[in-house]
PyMOL Python script that loads the backbone (N, CA, C, O; Angstrom):
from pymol import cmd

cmd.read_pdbstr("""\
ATOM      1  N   UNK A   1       9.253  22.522 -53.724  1.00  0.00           N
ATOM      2  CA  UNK A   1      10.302  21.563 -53.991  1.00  0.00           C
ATOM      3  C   UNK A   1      10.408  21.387 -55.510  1.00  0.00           C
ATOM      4  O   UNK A   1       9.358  21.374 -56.153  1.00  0.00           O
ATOM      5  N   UNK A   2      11.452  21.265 -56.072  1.00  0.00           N
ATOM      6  CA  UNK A   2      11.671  20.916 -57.416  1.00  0.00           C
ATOM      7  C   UNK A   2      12.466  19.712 -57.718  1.00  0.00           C
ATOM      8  O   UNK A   2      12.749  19.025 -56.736  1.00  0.00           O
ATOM      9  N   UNK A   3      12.939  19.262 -59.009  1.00  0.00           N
ATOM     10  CA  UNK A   3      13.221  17.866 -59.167  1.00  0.00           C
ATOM     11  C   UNK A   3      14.701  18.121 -58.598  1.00  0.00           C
ATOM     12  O   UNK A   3      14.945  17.140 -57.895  1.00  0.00           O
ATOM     13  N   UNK A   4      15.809  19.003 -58.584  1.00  0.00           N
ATOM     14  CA  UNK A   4      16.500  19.169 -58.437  1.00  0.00           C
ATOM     15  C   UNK A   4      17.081  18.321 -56.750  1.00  0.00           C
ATOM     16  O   UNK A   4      18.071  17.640 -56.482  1.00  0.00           O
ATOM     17  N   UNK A   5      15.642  18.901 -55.740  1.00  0.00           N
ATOM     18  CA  UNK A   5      15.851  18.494 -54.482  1.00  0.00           C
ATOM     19  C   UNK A   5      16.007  17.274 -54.597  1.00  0.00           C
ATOM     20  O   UNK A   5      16.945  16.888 -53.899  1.00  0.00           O
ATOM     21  N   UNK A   6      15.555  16.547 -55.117  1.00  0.00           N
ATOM     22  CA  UNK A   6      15.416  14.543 -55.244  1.00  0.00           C
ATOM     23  C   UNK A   6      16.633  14.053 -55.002  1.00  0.00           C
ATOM     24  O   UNK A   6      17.712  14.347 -55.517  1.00  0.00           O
ATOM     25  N   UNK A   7      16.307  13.118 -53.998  1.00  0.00           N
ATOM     26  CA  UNK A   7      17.671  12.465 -53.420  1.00  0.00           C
ATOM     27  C   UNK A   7      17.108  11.184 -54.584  1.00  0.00           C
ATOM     28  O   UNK A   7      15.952  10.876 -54.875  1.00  0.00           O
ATOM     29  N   UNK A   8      18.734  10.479 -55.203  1.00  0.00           N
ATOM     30  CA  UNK A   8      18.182   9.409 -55.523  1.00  0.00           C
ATOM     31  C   UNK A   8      17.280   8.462 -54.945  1.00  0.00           C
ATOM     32  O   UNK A   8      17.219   8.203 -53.743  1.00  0.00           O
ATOM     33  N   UNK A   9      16.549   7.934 -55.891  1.00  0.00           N
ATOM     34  CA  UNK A   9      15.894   7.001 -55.919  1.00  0.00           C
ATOM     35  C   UNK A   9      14.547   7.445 -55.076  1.00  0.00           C
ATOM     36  O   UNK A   9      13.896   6.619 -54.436  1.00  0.00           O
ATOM     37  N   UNK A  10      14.347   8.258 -55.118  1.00  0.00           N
ATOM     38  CA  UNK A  10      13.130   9.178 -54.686  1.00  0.00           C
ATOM     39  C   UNK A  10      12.432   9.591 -55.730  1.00  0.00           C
ATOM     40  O   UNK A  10      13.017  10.261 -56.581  1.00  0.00           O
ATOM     41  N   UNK A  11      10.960   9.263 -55.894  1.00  0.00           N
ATOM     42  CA  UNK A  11      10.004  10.201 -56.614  1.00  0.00           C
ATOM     43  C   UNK A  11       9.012  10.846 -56.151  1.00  0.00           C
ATOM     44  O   UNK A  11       8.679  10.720 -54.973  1.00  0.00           O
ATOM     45  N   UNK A  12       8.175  11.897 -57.265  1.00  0.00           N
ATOM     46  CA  UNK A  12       8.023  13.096 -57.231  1.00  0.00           C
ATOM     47  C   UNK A  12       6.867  13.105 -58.175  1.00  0.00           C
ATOM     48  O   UNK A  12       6.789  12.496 -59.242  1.00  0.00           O
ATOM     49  N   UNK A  13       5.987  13.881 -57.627  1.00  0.00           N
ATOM     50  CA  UNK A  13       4.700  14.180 -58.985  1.00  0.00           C
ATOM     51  C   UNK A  13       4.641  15.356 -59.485  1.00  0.00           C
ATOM     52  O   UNK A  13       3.999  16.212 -58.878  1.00  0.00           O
ATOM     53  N   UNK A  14       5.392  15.715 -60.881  1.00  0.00           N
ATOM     54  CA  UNK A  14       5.726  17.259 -61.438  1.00  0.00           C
ATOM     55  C   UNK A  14       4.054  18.158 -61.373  1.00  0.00           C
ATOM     56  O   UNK A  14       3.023  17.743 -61.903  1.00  0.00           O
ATOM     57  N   UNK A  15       4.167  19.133 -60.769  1.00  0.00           N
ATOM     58  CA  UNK A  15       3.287  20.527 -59.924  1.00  0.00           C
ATOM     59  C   UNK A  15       3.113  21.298 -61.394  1.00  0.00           C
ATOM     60  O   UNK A  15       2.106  21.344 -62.102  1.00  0.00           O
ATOM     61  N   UNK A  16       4.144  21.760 -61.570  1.00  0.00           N
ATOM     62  CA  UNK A  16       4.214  23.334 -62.488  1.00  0.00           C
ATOM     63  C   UNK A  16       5.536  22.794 -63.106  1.00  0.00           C
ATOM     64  O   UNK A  16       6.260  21.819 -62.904  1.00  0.00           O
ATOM     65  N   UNK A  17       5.528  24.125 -64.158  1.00  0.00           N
ATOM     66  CA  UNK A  17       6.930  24.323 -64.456  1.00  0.00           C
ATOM     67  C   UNK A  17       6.738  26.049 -64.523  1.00  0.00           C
ATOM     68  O   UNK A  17       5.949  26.879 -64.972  1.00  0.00           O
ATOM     69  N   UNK A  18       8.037  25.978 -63.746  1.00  0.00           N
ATOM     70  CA  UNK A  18       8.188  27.813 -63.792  1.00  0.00           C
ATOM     71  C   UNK A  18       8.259  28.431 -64.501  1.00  0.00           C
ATOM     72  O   UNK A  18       7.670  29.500 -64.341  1.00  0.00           O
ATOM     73  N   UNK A  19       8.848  28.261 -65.493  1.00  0.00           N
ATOM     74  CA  UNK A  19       9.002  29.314 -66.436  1.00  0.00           C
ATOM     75  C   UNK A  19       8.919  28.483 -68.237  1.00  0.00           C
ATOM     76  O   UNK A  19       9.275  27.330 -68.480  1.00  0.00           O
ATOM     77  N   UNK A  20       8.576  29.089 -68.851  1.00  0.00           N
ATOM     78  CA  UNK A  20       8.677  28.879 -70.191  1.00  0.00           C
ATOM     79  C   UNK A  20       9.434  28.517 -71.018  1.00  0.00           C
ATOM     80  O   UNK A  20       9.200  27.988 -72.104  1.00  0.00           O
ATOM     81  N   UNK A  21      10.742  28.883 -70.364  1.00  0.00           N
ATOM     82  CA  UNK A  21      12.099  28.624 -71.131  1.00  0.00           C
ATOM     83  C   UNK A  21      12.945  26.817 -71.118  1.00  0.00           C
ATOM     84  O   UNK A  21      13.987  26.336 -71.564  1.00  0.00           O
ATOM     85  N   UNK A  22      12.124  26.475 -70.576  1.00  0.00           N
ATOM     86  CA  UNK A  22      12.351  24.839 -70.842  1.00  0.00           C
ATOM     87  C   UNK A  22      12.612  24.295 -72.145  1.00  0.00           C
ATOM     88  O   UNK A  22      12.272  25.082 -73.029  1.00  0.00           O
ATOM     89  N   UNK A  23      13.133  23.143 -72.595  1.00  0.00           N
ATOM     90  CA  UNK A  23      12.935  22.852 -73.990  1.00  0.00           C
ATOM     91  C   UNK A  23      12.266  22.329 -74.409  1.00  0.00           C
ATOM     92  O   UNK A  23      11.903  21.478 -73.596  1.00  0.00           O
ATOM     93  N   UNK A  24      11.590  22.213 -75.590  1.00  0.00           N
ATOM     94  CA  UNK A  24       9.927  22.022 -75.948  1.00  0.00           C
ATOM     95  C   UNK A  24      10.325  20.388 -75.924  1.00  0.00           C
ATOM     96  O   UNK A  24       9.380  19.788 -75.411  1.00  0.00           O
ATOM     97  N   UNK A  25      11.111  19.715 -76.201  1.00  0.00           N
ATOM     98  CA  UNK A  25      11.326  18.581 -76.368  1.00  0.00           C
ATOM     99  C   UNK A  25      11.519  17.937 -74.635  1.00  0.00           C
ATOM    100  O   UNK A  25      12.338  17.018 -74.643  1.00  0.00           O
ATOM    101  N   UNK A  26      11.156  18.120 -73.723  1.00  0.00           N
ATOM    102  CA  UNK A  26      11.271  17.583 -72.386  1.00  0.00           C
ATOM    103  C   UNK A  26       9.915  18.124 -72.291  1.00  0.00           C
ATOM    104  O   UNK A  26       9.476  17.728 -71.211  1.00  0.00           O
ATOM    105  N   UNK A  27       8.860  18.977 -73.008  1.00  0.00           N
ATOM    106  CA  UNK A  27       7.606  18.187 -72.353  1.00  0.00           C
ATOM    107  C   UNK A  27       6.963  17.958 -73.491  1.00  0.00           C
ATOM    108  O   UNK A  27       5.852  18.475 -73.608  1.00  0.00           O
ATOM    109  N   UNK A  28       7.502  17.126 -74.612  1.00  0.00           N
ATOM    110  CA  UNK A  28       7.008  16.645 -75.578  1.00  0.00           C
ATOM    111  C   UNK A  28       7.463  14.842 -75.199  1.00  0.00           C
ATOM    112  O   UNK A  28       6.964  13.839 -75.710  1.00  0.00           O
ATOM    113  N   UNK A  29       8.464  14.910 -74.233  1.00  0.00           N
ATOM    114  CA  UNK A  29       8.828  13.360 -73.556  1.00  0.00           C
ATOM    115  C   UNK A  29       8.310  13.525 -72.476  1.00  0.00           C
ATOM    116  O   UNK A  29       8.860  12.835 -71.618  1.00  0.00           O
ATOM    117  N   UNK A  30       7.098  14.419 -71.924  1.00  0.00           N
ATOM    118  CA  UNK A  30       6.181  13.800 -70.588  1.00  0.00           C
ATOM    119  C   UNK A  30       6.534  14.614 -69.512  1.00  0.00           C
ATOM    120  O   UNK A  30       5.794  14.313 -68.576  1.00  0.00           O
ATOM    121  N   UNK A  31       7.259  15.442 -69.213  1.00  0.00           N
ATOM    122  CA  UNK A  31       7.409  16.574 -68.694  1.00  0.00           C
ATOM    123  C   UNK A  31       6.263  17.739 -68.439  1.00  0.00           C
ATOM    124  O   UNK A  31       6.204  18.911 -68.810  1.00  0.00           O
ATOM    125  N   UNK A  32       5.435  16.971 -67.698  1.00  0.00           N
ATOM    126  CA  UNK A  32       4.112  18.023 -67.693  1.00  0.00           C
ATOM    127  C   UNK A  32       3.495  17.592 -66.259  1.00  0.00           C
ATOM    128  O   UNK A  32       3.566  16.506 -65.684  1.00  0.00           O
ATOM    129  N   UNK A  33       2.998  18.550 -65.951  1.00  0.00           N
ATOM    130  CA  UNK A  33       1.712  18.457 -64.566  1.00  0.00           C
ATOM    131  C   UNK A  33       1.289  17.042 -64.434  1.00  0.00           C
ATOM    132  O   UNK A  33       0.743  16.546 -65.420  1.00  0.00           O
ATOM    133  N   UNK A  34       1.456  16.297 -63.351  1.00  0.00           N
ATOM    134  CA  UNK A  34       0.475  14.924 -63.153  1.00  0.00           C
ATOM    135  C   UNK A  34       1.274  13.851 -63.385  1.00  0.00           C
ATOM    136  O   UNK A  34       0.583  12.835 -63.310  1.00  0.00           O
ATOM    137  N   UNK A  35       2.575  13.567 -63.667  1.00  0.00           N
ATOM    138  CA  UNK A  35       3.561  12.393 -64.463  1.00  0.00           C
ATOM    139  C   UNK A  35       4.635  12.638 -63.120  1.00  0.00           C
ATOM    140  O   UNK A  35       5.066  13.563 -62.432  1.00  0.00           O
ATOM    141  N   UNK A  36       4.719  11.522 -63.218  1.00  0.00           N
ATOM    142  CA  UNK A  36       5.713  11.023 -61.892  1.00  0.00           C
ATOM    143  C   UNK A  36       7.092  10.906 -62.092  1.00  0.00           C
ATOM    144  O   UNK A  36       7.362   9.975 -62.851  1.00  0.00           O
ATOM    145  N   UNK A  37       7.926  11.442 -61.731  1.00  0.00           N
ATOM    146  CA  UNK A  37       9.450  11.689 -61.596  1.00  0.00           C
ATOM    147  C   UNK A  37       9.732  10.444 -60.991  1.00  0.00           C
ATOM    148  O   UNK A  37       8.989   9.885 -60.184  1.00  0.00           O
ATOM    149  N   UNK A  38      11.240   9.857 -61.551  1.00  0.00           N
ATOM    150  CA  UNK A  38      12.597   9.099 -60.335  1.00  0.00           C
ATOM    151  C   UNK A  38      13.590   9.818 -60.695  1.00  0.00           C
ATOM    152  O   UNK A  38      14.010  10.250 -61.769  1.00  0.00           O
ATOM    153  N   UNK A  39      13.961   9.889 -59.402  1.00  0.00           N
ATOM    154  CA  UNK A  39      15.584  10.649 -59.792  1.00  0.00           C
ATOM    155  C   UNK A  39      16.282   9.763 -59.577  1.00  0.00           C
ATOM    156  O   UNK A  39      16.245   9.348 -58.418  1.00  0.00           O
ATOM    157  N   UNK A  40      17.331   8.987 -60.658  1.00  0.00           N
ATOM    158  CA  UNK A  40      17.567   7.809 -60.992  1.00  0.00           C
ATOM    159  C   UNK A  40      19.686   8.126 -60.159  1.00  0.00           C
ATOM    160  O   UNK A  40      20.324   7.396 -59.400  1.00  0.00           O
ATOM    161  N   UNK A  41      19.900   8.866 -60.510  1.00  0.00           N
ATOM    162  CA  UNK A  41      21.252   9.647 -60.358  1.00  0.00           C
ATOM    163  C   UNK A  41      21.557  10.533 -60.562  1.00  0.00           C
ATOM    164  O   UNK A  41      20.831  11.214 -61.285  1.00  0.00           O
ATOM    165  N   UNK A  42      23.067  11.216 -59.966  1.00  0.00           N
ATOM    166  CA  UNK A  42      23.717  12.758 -60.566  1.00  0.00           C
ATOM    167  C   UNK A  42      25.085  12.198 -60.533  1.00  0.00           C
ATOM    168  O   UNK A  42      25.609  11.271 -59.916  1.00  0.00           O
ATOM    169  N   UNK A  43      25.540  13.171 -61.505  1.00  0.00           N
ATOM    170  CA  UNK A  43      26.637  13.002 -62.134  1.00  0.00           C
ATOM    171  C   UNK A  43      27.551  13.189 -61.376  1.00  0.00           C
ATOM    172  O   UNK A  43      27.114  13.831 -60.421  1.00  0.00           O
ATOM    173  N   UNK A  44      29.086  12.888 -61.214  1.00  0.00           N
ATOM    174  CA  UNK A  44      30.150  13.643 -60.133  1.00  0.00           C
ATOM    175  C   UNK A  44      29.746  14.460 -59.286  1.00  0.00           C
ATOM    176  O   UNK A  44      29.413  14.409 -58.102  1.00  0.00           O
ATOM    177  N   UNK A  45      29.838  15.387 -60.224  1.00  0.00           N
ATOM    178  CA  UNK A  45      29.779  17.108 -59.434  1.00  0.00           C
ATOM    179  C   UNK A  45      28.030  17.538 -59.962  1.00  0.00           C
ATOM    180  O   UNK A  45      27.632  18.431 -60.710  1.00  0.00           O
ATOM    181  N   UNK A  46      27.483  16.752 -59.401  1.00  0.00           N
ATOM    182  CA  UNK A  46      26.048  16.816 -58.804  1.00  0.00           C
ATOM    183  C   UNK A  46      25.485  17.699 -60.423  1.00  0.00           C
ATOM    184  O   UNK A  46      24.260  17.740 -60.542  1.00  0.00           O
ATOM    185  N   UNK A  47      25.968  18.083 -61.100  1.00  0.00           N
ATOM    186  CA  UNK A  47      25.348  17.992 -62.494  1.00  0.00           C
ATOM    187  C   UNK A  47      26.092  17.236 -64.007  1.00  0.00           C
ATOM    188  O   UNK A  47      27.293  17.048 -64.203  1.00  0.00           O
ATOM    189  N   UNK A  48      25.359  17.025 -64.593  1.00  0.00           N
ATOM    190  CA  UNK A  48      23.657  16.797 -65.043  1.00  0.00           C
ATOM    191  C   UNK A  48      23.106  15.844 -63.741  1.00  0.00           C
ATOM    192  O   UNK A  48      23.814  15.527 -62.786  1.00  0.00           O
ATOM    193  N   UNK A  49      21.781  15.489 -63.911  1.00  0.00           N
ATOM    194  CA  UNK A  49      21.285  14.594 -63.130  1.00  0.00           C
ATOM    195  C   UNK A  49      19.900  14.012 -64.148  1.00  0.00           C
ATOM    196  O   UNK A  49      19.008  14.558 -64.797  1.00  0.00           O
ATOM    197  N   UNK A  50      20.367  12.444 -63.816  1.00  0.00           N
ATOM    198  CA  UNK A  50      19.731  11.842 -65.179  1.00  0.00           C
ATOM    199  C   UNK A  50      18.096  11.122 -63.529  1.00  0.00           C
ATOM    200  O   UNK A  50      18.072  10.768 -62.350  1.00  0.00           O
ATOM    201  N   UNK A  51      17.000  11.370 -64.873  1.00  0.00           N
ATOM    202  CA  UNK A  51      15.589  11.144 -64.308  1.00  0.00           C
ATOM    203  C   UNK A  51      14.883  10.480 -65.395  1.00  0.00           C
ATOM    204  O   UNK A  51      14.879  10.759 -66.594  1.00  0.00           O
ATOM    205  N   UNK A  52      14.290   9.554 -64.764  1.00  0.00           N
ATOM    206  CA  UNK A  52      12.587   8.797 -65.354  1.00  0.00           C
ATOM    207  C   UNK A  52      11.669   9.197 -65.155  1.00  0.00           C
ATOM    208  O   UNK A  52      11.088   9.192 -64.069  1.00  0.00           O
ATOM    209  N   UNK A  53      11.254   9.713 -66.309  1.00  0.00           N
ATOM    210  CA  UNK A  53       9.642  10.465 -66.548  1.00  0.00           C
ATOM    211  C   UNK A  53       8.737   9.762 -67.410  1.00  0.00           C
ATOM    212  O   UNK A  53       9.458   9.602 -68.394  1.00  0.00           O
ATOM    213  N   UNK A  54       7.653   9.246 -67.689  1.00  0.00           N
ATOM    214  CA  UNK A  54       6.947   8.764 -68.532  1.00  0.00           C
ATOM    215  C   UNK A  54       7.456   7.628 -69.227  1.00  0.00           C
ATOM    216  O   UNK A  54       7.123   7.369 -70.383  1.00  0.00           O
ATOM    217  N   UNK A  55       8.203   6.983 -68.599  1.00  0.00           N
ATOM    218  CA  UNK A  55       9.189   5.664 -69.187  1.00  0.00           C
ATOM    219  C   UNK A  55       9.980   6.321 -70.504  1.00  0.00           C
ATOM    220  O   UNK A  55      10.091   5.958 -71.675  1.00  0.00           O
ATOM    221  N   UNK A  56      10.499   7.514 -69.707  1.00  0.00           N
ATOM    222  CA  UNK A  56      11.609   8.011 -70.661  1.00  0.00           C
ATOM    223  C   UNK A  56      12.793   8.395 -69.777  1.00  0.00           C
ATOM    224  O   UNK A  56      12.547   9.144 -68.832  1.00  0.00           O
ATOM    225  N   UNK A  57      14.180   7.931 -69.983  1.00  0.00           N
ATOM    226  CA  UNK A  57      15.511   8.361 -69.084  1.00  0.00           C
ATOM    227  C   UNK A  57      15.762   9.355 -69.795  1.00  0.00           C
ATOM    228  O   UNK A  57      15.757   9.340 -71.026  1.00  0.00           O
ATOM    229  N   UNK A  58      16.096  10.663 -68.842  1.00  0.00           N
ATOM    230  CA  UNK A  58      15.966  12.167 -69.234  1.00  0.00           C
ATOM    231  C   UNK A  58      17.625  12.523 -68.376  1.00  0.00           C
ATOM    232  O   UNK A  58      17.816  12.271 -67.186  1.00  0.00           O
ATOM    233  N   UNK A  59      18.455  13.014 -69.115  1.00  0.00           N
ATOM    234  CA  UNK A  59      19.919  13.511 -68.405  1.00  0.00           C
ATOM    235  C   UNK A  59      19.591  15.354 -68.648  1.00  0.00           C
ATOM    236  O   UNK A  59      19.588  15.800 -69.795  1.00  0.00           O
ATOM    237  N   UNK A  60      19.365  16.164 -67.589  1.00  0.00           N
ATOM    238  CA  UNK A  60      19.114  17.238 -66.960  1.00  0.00           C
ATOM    239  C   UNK A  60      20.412  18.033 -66.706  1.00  0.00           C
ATOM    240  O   UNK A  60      21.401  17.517 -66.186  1.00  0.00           O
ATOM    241  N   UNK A  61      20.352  19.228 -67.076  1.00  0.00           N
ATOM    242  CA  UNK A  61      20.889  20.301 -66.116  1.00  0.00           C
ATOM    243  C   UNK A  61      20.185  20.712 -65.045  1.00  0.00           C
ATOM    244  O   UNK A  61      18.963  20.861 -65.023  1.00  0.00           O
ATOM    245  N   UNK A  62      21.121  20.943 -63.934  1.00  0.00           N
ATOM    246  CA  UNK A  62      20.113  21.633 -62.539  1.00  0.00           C
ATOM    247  C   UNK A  62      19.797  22.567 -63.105  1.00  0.00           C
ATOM    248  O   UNK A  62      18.571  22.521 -63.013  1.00  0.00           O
ATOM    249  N   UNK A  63      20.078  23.554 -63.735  1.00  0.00           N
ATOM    250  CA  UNK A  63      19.494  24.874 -63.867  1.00  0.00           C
ATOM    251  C   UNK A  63      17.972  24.528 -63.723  1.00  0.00           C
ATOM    252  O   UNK A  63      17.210  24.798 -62.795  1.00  0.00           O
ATOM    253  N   UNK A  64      17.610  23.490 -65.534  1.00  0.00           N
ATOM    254  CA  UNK A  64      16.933  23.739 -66.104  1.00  0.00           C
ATOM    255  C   UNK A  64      15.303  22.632 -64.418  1.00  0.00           C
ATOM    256  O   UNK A  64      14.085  22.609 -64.244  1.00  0.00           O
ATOM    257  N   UNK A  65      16.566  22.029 -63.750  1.00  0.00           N
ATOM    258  CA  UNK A  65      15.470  20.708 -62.827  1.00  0.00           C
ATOM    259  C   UNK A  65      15.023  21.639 -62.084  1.00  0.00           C
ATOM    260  O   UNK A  65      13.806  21.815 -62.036  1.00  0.00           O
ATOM    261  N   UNK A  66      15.765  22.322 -61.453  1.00  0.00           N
ATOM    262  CA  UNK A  66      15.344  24.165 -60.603  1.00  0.00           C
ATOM    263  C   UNK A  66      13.897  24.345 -61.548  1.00  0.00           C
ATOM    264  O   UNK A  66      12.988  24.533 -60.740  1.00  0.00           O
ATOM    265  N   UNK A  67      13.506  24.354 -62.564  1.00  0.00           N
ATOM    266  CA  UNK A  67      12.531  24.962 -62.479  1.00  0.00           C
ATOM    267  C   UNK A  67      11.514  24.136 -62.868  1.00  0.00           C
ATOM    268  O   UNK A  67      10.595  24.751 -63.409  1.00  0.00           O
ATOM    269  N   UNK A  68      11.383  23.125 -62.792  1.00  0.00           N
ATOM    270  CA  UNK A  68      10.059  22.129 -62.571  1.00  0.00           C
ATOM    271  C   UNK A  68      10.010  21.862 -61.040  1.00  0.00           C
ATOM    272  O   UNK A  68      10.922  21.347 -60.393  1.00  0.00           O
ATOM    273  N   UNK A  69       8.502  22.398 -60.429  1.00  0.00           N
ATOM    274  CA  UNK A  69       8.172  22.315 -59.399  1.00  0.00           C
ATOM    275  C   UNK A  69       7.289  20.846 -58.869  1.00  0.00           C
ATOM    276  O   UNK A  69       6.178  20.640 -59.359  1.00  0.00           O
ATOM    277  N   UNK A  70       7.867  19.880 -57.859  1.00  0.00           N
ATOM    278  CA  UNK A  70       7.217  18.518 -57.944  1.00  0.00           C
ATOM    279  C   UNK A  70       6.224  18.424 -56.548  1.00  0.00           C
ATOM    280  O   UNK A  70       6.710  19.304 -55.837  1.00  0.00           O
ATOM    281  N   UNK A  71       5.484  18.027 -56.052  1.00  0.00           N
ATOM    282  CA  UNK A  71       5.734  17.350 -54.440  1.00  0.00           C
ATOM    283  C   UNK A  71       6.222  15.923 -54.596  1.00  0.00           C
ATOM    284  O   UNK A  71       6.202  15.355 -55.688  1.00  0.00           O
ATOM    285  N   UNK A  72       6.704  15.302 -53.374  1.00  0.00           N
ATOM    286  CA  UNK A  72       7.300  14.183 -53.235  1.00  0.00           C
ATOM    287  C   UNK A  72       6.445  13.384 -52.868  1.00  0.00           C
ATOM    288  O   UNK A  72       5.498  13.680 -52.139  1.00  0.00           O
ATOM    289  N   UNK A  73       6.679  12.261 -53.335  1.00  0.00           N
ATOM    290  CA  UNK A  73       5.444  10.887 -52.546  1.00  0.00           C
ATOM    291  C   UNK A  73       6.416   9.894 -52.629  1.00  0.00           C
ATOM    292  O   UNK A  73       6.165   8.752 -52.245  1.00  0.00           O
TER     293      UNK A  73
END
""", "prot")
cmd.dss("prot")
cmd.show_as("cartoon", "prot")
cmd.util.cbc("prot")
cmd.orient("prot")
């Protein structure tokens, strides 16, 4: 599952991140293994989709939510 799946107002404890190509500045705001996701909302047309990570509000592309892997709690 990745953050992408998150129905609002659902959280998530970030697993992995897939790939490397993330921006260094989303896991320099807490974007890392062990830190708990809300998926706070999505936009219209279901992108961006804005999330709380580390008491930081984060506005996302799916591409990039596709590749942080979470489980849900």
């Amino acid at each position: 599952m990745n953050i992408a799946d998150l129905k609002e107002g659902e959280r998530g404890i970030v697993e992995d991140i897939v790939h490397e190509d993330i921006p260094l500045k989303l896991v320099e705001m807490g974007c890392l293994p062990g830190n708990e996701v809300l998926m706070m909302q999505r936009a219209p047309f279901k992108d961006p989709i804005c999330i709380k990570i580390n008491g930081s509000v984060i506005a996302l592309r799916k591409n990039i939510a596709k590749r942080i892997m979470i489980s849900k709690i």
